[in-house]
Each structure stands twice: as C-alpha cells, then as structure tokens.
The first five atom37 places (N, CA, C, CB, O) and aatype in JSON, in Angstrom:
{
  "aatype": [20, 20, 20, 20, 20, 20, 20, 20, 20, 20, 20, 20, 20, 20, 20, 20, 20, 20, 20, 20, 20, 20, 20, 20, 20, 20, 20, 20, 20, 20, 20, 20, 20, 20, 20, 20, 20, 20, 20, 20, 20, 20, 20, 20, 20, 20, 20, 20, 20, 20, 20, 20, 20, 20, 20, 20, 20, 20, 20, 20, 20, 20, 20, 20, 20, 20, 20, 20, 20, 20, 20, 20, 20, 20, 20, 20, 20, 20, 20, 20, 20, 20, 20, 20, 20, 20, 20, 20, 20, 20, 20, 20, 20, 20, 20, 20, 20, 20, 20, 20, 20, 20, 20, 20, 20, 20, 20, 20, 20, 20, 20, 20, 20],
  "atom_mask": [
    [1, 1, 1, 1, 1],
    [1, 1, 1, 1, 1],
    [1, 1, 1, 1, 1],
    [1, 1, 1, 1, 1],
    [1, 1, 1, 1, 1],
    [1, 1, 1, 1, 1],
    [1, 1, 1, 1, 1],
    [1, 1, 1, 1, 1],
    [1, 1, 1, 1, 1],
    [1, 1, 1, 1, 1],
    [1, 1, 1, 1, 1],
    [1, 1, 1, 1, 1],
    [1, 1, 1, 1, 1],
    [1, 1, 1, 1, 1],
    [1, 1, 1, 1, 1],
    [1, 1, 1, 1, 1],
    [1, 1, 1, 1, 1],
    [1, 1, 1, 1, 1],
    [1, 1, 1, 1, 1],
    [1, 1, 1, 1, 1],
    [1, 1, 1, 1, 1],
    [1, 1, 1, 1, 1],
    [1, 1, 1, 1, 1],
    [1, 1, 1, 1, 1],
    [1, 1, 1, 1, 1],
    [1, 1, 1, 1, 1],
    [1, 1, 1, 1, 1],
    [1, 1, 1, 1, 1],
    [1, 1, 1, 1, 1],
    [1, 1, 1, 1, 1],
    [1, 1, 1, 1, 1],
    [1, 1, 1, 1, 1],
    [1, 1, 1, 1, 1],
    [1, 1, 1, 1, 1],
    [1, 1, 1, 1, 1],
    [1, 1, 1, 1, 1],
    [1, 1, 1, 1, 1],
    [1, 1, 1, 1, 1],
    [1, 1, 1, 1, 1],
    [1, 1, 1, 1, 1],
    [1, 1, 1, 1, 1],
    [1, 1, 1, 1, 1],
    [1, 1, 1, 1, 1],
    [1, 1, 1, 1, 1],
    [1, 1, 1, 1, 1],
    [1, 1, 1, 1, 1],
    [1, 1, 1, 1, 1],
    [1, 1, 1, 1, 1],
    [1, 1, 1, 1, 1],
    [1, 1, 1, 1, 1],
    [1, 1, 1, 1, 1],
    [1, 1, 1, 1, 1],
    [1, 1, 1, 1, 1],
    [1, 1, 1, 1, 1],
    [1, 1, 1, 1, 1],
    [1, 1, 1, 1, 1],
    [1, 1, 1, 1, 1],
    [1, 1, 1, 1, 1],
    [1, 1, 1, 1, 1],
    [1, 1, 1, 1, 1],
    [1, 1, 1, 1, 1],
    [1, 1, 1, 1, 1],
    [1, 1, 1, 1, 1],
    [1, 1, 1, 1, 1],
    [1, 1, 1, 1, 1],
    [1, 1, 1, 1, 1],
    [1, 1, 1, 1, 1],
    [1, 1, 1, 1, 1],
    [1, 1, 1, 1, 1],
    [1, 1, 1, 1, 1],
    [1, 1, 1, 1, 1],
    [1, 1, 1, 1, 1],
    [1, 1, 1, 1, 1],
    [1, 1, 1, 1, 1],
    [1, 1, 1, 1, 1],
    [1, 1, 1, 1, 1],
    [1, 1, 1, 1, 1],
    [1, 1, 1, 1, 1],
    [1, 1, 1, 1, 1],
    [1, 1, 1, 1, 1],
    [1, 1, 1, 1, 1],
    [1, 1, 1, 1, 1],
    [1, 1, 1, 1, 1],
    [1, 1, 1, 1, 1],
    [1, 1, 1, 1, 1],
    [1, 1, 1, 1, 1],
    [1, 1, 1, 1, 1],
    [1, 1, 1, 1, 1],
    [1, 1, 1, 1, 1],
    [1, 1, 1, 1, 1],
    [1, 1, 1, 1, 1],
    [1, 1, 1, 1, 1],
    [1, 1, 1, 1, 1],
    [1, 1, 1, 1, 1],
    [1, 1, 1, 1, 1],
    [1, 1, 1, 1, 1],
    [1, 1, 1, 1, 1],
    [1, 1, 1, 1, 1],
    [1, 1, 1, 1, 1],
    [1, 1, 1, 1, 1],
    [1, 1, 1, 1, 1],
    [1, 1, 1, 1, 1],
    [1, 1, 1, 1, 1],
    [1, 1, 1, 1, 1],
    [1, 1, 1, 1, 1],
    [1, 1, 1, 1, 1],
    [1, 1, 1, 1, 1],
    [1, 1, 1, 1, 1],
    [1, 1, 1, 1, 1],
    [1, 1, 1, 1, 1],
    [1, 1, 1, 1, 1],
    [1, 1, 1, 1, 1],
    [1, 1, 1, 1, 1]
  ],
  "atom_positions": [
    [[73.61, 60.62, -27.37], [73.34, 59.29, -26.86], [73.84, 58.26, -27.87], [71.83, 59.1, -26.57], [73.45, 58.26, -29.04]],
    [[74.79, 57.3, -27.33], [75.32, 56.67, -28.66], [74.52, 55.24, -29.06], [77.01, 56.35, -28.46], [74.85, 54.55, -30.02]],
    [[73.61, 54.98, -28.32], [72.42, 54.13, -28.65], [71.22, 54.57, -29.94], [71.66, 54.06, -27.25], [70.65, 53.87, -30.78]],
    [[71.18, 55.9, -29.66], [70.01, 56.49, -30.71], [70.71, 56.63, -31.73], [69.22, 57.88, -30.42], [71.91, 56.9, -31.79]],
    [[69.72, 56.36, -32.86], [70.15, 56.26, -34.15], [69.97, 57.6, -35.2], [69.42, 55.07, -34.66], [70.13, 57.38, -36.39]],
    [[69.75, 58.51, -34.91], [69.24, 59.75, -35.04], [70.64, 60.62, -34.63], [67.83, 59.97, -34.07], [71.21, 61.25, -35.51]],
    [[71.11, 60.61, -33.41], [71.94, 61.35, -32.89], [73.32, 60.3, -33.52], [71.61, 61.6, -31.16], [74.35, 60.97, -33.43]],
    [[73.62, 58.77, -34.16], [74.68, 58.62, -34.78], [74.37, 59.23, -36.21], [75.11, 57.22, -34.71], [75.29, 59.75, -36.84]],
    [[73.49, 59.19, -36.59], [73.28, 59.86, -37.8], [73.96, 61.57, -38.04], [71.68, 59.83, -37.89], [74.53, 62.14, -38.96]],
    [[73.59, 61.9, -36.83], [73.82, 63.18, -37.04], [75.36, 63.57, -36.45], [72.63, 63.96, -36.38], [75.54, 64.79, -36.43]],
    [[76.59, 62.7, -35.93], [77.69, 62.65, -35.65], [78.47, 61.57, -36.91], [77.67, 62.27, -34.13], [79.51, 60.95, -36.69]],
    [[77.75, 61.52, -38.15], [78.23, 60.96, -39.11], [78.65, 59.51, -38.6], [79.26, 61.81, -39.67], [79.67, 59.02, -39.09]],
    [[77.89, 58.73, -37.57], [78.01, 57.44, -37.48], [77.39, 56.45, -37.94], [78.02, 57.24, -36.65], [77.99, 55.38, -37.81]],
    [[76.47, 56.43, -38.39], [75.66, 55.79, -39.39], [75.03, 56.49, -40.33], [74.78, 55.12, -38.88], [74.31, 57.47, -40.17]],
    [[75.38, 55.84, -41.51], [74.65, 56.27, -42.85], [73.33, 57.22, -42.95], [74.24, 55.0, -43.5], [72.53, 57.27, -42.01]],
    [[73.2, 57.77, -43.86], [71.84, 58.11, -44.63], [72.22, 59.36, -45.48], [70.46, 58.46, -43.55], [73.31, 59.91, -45.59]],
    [[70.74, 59.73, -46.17], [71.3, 60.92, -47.12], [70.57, 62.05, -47.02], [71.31, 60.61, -48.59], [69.44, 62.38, -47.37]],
    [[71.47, 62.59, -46.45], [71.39, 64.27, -45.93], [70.61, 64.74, -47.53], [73.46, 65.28, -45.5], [70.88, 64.46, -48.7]],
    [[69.51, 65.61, -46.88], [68.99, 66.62, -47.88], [69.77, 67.7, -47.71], [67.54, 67.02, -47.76], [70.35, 68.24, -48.65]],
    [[69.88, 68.24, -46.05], [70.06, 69.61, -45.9], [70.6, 69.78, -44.04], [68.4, 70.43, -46.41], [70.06, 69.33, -43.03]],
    [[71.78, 70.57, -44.19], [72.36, 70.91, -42.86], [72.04, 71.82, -42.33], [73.47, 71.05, -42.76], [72.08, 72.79, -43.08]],
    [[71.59, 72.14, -40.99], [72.02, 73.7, -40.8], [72.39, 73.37, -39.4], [70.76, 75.08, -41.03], [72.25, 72.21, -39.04]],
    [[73.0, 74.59, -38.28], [73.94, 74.79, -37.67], [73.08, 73.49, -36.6], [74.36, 76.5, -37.29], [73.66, 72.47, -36.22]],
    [[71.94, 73.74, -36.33], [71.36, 73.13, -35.27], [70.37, 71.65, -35.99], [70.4, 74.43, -34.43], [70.13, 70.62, -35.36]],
    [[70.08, 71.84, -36.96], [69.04, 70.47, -37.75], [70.09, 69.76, -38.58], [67.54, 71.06, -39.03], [71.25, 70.13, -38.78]],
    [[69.44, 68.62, -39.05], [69.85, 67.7, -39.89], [68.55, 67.4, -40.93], [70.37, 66.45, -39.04], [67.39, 67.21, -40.55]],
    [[68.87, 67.4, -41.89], [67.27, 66.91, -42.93], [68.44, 65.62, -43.89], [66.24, 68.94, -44.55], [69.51, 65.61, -44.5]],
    [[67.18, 64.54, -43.43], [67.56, 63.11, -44.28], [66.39, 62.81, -44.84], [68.09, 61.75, -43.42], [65.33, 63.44, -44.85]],
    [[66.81, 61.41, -45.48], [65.91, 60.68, -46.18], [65.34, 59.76, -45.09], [66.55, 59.96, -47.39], [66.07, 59.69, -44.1]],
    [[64.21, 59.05, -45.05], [64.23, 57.56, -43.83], [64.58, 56.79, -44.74], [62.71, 56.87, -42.93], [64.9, 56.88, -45.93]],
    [[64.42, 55.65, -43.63], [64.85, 54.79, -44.35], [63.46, 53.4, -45.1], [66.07, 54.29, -43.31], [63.43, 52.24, -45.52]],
    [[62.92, 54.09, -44.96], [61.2, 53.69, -45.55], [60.78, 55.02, -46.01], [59.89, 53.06, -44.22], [60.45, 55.6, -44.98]],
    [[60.59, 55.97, -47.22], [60.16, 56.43, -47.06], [59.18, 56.47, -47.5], [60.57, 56.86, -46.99], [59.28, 55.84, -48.55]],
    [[57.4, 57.11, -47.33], [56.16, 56.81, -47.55], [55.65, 57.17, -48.74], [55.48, 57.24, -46.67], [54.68, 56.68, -49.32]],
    [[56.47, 58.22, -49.12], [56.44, 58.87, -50.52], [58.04, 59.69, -51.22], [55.17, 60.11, -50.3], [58.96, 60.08, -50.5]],
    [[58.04, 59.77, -52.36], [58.9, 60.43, -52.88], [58.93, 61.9, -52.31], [58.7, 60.3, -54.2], [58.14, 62.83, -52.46]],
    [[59.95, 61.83, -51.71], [60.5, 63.8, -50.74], [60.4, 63.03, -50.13], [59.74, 65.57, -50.38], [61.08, 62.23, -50.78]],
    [[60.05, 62.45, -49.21], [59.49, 62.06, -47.83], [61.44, 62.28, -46.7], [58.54, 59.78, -48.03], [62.44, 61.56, -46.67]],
    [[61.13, 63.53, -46.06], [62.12, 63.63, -45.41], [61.86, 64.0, -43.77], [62.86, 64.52, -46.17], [60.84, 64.59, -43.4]],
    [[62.7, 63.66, -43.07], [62.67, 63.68, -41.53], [64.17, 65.02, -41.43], [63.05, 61.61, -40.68], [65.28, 65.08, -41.95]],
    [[63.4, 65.9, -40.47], [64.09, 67.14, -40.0], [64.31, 66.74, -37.98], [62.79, 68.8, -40.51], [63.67, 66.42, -36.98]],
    [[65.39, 67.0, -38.38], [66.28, 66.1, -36.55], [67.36, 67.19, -36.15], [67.57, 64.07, -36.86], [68.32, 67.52, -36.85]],
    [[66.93, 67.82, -34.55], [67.73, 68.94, -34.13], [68.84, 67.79, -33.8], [67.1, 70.09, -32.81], [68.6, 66.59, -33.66]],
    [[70.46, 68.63, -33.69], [71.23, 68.19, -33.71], [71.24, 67.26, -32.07], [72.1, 69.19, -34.19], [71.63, 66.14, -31.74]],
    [[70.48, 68.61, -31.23], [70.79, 68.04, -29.64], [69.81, 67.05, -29.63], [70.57, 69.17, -28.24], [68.7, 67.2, -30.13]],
    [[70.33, 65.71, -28.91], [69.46, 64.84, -28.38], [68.26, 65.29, -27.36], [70.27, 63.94, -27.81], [68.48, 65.37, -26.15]],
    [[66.74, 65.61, -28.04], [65.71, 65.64, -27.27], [64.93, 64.63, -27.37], [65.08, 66.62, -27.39], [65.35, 63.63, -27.96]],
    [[63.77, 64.65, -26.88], [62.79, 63.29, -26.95], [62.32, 63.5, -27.82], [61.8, 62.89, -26.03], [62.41, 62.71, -28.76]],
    [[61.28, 65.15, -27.93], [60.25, 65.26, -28.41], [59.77, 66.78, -28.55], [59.5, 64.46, -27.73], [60.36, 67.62, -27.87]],
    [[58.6, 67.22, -29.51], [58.3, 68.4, -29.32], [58.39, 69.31, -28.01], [57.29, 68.35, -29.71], [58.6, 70.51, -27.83]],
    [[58.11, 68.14, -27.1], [57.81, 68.99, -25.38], [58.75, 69.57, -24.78], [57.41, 68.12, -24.15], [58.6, 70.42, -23.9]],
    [[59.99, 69.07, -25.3], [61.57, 69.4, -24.73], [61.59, 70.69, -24.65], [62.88, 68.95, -25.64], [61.17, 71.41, -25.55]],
    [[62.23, 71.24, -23.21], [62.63, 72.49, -23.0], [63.77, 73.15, -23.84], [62.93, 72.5, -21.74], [64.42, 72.16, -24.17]],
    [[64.04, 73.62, -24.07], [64.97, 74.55, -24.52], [64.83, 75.21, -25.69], [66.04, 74.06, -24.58], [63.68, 75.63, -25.83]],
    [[65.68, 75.5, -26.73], [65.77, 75.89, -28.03], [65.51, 74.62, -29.38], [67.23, 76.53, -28.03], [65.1, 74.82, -30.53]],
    [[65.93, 73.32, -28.7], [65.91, 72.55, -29.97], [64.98, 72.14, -30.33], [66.54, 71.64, -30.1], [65.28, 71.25, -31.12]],
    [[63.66, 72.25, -30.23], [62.31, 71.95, -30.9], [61.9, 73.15, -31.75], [61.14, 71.65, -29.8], [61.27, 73.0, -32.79]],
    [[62.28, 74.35, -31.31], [61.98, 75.61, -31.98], [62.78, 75.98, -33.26], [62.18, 76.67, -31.01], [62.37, 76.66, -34.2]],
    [[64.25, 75.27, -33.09], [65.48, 75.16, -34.16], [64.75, 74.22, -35.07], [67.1, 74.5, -33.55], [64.26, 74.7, -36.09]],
    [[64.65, 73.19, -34.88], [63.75, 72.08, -35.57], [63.19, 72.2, -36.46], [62.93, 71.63, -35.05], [63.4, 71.83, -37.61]],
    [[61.82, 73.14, -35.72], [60.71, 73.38, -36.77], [61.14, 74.58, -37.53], [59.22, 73.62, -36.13], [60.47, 74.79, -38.54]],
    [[62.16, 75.48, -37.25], [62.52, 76.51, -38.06], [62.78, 76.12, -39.47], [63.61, 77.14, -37.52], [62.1, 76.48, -40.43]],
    [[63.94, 75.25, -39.52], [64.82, 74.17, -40.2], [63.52, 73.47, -40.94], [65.83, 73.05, -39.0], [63.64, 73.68, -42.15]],
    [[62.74, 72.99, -40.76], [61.46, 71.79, -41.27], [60.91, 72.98, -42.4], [59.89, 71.14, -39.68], [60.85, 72.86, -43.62]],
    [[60.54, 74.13, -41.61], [59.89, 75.18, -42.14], [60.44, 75.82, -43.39], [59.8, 76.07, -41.19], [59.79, 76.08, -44.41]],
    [[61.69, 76.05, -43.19], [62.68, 76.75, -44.47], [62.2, 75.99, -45.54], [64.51, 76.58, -44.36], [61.43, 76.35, -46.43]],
    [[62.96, 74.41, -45.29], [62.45, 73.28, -46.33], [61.44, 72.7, -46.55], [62.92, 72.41, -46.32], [61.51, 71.65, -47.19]],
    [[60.42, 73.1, -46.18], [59.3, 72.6, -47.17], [59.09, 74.31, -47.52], [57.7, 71.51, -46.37], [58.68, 74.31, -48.68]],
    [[59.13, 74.92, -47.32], [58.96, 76.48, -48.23], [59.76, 76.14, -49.47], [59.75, 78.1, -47.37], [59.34, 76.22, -50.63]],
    [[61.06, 75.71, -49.08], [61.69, 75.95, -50.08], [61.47, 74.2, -51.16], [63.34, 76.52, -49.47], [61.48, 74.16, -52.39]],
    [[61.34, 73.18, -50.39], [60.27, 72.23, -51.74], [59.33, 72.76, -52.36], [59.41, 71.05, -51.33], [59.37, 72.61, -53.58]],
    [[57.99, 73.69, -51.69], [57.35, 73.8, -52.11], [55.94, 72.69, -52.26], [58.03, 74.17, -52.75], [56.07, 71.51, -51.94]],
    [[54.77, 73.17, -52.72], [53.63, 72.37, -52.72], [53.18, 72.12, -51.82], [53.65, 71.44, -53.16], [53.75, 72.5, -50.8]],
    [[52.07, 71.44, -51.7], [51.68, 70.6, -50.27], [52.45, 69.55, -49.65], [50.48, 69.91, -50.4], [53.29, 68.74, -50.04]],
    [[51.81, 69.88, -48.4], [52.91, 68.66, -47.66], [52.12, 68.6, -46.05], [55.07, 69.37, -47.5], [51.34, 69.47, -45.67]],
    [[52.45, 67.6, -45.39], [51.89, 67.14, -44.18], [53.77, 67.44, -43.31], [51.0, 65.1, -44.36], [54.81, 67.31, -43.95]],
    [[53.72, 67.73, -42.16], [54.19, 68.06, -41.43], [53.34, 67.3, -39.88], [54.28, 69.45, -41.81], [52.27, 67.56, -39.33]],
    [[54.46, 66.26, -39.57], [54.14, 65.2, -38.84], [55.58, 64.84, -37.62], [53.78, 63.96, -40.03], [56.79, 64.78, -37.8]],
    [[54.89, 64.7, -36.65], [55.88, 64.35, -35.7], [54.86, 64.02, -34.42], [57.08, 65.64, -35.45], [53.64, 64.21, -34.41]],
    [[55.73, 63.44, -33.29], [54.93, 62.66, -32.46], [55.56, 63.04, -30.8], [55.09, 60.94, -32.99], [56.71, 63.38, -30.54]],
    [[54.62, 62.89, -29.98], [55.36, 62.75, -28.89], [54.77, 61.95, -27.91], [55.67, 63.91, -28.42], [53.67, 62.23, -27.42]],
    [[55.71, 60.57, -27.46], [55.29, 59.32, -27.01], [54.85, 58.45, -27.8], [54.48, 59.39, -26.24], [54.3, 58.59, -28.89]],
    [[55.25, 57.04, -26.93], [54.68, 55.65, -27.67], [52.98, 56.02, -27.67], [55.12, 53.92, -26.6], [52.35, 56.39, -28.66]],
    [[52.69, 55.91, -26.95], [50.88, 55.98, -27.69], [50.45, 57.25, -28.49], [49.56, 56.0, -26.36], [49.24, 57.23, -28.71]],
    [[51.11, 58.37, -29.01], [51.11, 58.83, -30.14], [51.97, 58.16, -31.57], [51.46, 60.02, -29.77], [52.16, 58.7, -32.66]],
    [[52.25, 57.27, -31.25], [52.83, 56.47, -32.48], [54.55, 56.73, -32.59], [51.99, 57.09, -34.01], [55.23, 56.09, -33.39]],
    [[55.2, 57.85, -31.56], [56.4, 57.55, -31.89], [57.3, 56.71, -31.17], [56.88, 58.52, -32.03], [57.37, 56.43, -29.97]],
    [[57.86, 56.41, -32.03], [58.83, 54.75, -32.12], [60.19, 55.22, -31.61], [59.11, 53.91, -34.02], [60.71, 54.74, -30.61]],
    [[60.86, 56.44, -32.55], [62.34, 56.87, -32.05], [62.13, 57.98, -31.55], [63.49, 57.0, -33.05], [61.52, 58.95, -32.01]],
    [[62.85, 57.78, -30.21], [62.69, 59.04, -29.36], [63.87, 60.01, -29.36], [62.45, 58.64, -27.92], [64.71, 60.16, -28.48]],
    [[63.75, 60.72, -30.66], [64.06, 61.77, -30.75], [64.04, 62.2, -31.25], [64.54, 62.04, -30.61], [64.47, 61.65, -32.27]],
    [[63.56, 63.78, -31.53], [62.29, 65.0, -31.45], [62.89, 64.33, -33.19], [62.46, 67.34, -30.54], [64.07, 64.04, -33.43]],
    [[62.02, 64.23, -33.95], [62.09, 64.16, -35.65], [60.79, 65.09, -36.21], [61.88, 62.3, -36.3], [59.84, 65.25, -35.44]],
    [[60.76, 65.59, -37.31], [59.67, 66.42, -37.72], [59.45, 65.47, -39.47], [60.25, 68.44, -37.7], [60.4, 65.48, -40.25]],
    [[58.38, 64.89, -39.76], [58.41, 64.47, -41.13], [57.64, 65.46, -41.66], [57.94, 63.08, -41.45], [56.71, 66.14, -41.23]],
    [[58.31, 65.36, -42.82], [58.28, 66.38, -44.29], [57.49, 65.42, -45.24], [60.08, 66.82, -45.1], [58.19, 64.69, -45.95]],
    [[55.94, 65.3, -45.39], [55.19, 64.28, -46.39], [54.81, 65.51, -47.43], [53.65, 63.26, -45.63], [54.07, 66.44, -47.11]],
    [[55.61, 65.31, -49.09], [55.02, 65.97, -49.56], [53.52, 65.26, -49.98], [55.84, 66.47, -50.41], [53.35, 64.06, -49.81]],
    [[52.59, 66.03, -50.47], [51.39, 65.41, -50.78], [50.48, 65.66, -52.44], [50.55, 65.92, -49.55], [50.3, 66.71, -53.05]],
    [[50.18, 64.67, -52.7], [49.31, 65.02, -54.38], [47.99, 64.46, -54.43], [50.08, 64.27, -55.87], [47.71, 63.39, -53.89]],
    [[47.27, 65.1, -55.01], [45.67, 64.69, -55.06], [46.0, 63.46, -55.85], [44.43, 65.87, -55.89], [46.59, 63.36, -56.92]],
    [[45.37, 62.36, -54.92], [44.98, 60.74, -55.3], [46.59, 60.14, -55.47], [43.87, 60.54, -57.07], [47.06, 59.46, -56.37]],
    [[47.21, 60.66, -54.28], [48.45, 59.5, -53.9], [48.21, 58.6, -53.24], [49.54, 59.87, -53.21], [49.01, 57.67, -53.15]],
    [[47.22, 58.6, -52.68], [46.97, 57.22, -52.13], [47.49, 56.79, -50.34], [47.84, 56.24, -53.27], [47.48, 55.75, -49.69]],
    [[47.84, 58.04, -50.11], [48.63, 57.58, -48.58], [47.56, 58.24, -47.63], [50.5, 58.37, -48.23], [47.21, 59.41, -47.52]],
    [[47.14, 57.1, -46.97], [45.67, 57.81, -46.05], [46.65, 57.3, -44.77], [43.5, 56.86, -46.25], [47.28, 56.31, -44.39]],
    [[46.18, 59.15, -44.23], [47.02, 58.91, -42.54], [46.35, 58.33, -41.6], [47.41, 60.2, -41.71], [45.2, 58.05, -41.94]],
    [[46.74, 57.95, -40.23], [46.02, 57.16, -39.51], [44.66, 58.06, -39.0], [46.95, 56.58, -38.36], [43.9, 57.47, -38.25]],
    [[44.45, 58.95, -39.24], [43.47, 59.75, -38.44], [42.06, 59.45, -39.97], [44.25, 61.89, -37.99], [40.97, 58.99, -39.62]],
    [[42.22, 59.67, -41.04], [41.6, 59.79, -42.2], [40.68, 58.88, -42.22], [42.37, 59.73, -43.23], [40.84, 57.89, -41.51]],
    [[39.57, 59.0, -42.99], [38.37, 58.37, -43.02], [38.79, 56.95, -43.65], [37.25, 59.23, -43.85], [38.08, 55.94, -43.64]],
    [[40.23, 57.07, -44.27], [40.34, 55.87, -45.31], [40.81, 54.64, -44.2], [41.66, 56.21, -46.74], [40.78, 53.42, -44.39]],
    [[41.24, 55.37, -43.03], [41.76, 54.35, -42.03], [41.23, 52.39, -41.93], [41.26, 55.17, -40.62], [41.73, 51.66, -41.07]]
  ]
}
C-alpha cells in the first residue's frame, strides 16, 4: 500500500534504521522511541493486524521472537489490534520494549496510569 508508512519503509521508501531483516519481517527503530532498544518488528506483507489470515502474523512474531532472545533480558512485547486498542498504524507491528527495574515507563494498563 503506498500510503502506509510501514510498507514504504519496508520497500526502502522512506527512511529508518533497520536492526534486523529476515525473508518475511523487517526490525527498525521508531521514530519515538520509549526506551533505549525500543524496536518495532513489521511482516513484510501489508496486514492490519494480529487477526490477519494467513502466514504473516505468525512470520512476525517468529522474527520479534528470535530478537528479543537474541537481545536478551526483559522486555514487553506489545502490539495492538484496532483504534480502540490504541493502534494508530494499521499495520500488523510487534514492539520490542526492553525493560529495567525503576525505568520509569508505566504502561497504560499499570497501577502508575
């Protein structure tokens, strides 16, 4: 879709900085990110969202999975499906939050809300 910014990203049409390729994902940086690592894992095919039929939500989280094994530590593993679950770009993204006791980033669900 040459409107989504996710899918020019991933046809090398707009910027960002690739962590990590593989045949079917893309792993970048955002462009806010909430913490240091803080990376977004994006199947290559344009889907919406986790719910999408086929293979590319399952490629996705494979891809998400490798890399935070292979960061290591704790980490939040976050993604959304629909505007009233909070997602904004519709298409399927998986965030990679690594996490440290007393960083200070309270998620929307958390008591610190």
């Amino acid at each position: 879709m040459s409107t989504c910014v996710f899918c020019q990203i991933v046809q090398g049409q707009a910027p960002a900085t690739v962590v990590r390729e593989w045949p079917d994902a893309l792993a970048f940086v955002p462009l806010g990110p909430v913490v240091p690592g803080h990376t977004l894992v994006v199947p290559k095919a344009h889907v919406a969202d986790f719910t999408a039929p086929g293979p590319a939500p399952t490629l996705a989280m494979a891809a998400a999975s490798e890399l935070a094994r292979d960061l290591g530590g704790s980490m939040n593993l976050i993604t959304s499906a629909g505007a009233p679950a909070t997602q904004t770009v519709f298409h399927l993204h998986l965030h990679l939050v690594p996490r440290a006791a007393g960083d200070g980033l309270a998620l929307p669900w958390t008591p610190a809300r």
